[in-house]
N, C-alpha and C positions, 0 to 999 in steps of 0.2 A: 766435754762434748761441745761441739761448735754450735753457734746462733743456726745451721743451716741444716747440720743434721738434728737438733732438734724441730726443726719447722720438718722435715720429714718423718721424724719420726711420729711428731701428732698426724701427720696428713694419711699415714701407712693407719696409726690409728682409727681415724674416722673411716678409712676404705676397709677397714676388719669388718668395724660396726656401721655399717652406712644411717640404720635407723635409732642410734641411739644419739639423744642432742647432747648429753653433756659432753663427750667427745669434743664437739663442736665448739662446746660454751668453754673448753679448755682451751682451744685451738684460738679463738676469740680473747680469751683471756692473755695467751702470750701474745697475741700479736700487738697487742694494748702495751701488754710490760715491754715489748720491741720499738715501741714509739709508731706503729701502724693503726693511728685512731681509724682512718678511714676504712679499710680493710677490714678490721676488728666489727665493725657496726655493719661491715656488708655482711659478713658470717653469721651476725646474730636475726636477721631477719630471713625471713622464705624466702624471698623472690625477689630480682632486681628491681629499683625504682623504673618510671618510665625517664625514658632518656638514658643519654651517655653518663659514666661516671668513669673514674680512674680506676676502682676497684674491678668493676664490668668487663672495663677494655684489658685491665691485667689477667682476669678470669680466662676471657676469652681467647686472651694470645697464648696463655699457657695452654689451651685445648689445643690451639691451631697449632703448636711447634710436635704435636705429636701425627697432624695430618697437614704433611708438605702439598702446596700448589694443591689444594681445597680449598672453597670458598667456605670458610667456619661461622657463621651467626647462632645468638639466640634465639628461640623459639618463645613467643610471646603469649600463645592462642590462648586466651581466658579459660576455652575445653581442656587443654594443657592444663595449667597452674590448677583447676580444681582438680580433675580425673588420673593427668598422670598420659602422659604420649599414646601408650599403647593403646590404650583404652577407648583413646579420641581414630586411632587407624586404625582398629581392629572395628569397629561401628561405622563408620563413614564408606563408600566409597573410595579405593585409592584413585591418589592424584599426582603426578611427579611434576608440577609446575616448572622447577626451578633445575632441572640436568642431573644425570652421573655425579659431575662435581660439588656437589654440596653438600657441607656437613652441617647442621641443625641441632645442637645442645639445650636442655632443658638446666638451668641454673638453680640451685637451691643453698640457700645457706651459704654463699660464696664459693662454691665449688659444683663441678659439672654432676647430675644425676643419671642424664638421661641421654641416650646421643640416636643421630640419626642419619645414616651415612651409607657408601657401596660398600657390602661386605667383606673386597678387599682389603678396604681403609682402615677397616673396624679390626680386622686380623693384624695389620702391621702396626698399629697405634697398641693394640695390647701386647705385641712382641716389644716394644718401645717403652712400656712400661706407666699407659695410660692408666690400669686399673689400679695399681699402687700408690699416683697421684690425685686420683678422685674417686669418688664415691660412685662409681658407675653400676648402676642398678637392674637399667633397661636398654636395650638396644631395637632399632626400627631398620630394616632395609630400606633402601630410598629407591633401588633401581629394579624391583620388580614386586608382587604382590602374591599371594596366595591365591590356585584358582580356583574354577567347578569343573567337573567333568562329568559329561551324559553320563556316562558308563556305570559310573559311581559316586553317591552321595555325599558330601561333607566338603571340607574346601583341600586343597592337597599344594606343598609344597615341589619344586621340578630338582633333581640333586642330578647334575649332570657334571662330568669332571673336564668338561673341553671350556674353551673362553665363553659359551654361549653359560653357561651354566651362571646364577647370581647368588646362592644360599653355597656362603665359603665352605667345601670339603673341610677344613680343620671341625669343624663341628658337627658334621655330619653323626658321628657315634654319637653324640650328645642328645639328640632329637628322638622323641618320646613318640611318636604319631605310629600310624601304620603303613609300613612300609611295602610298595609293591614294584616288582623290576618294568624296565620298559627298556626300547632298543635294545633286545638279546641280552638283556644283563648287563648291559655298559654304564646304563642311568639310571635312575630310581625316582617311584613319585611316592610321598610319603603325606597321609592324611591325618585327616581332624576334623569334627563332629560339624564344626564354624569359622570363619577365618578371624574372630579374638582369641579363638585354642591355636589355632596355627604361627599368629603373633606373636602371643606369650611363650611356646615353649620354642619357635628360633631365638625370641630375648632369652631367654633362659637359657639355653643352649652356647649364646654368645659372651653371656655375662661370668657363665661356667667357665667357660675356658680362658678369658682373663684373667681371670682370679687363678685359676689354676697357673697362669704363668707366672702373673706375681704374686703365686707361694701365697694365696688369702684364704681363709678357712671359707665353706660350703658357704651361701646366706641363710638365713635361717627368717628374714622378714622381705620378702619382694618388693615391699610396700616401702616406698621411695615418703621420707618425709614430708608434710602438706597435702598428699594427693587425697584425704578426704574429702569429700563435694562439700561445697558449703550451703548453710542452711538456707 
């Protein structure tokens, strides 16, 4: 077996198990026995130093070659590193500061956890074969939010199939809420009690059907490593 499909093969490893660290501490350990001291110590810790490093920027370009002509940065938010993405949009306010074009990964352990990006992006990065390369847990839309409506209580996603629509059709089966028609049957608004239930099951929804194209067994822990608050 080559140096290369071994470094894939631990990597297909850790994205079986996203929350188990020995995986990791194994993945760590070859890259050590490969002569990647630096790389090796970015894996062993939670979260990027502050600042640029070589490991950071390698982390990073490997996300971006799975999202062409996307602006790819880390997500830094302290709310983030304790809580975990979702958690931090699903309580706030949405906000799209930063355009359509921008993708926002959360970093953990030397590889991508968390991503945040237009639900296109997100469908052709897992046809790419982003989910097999990282440990991707959670997914955030960047280009639209979960709303309210008089009519009906709880917050409700829009699933509409022309260019206006933002919640990717490929997922659509995947989504848990309650589902109710609009425009004659052509669209659908699909609810939720709050919009962190709305959140979590489009993450989920998204994270499902990555995994499902790279061939990864169901998760069985959503819970992305470090995202306990701290004391």
């Amino acid at each position: 077996m080559t140096p290369q499909e071994e470094r894939a093969g631990l990597r297909r490893a850790i994205a079986e198990e996203p929350a188990t660290l020995v995986v990791r501490l194994a993945y760590s350990d070859w890259l050590e026995e490969h002569g990647e001291d630096e790389a090796a110590a970015f894996v062993r810790v939670a979260y990027p130093p502050a600042g640029r490093s070589a490991p950071l920027d390698a982390a990073l370009g490997e996300v971006a070659a799975f999202f062409p002509k996307l602006d790819v940065g880390v997500m830094r938010r302290r709310r983030c590193r304790r809580h975990g993405l979702l958690e931090v949009l699903g309580g706030l306010p949405w906000r799209q500061p930063e355009g359509p074009d921008v993708v926002r990964v959360v970093i953990r352990h030397g590889l991508a956890s968390e991503v945040a990006c237009p639900g296109p992006a997100i469908i052709k990065a897992a046809r790419a074969g982003l989910f097999a390369a990282h440990p991707i847990v959670a997914f955030a839309l960047t280009t639209d939010a979960p709303f309210s409506d008089s009519r009906s209580p709880g917050m409700w996603w829009w699933l509409d199939p022309t260019p206006r629509g933002t919640v990717p059709p490929e997922v659509w089966g995947l989504l848990r809420g309650q589902r109710r028609p609009a425009n004659g049957g052509s669209s659908w608004f699909i609810g939720y009690p709050d919009r962190l239930a709305a959140v979590l099951d489009l993450s989920a929804a998204v994270v499902a059907y990555g995994r499902r194209h790279a061939r990864l067994p169901p998760l069985t822990d959503h819970r992305p490593i470090g995202t306990n608050p701290e004391p």
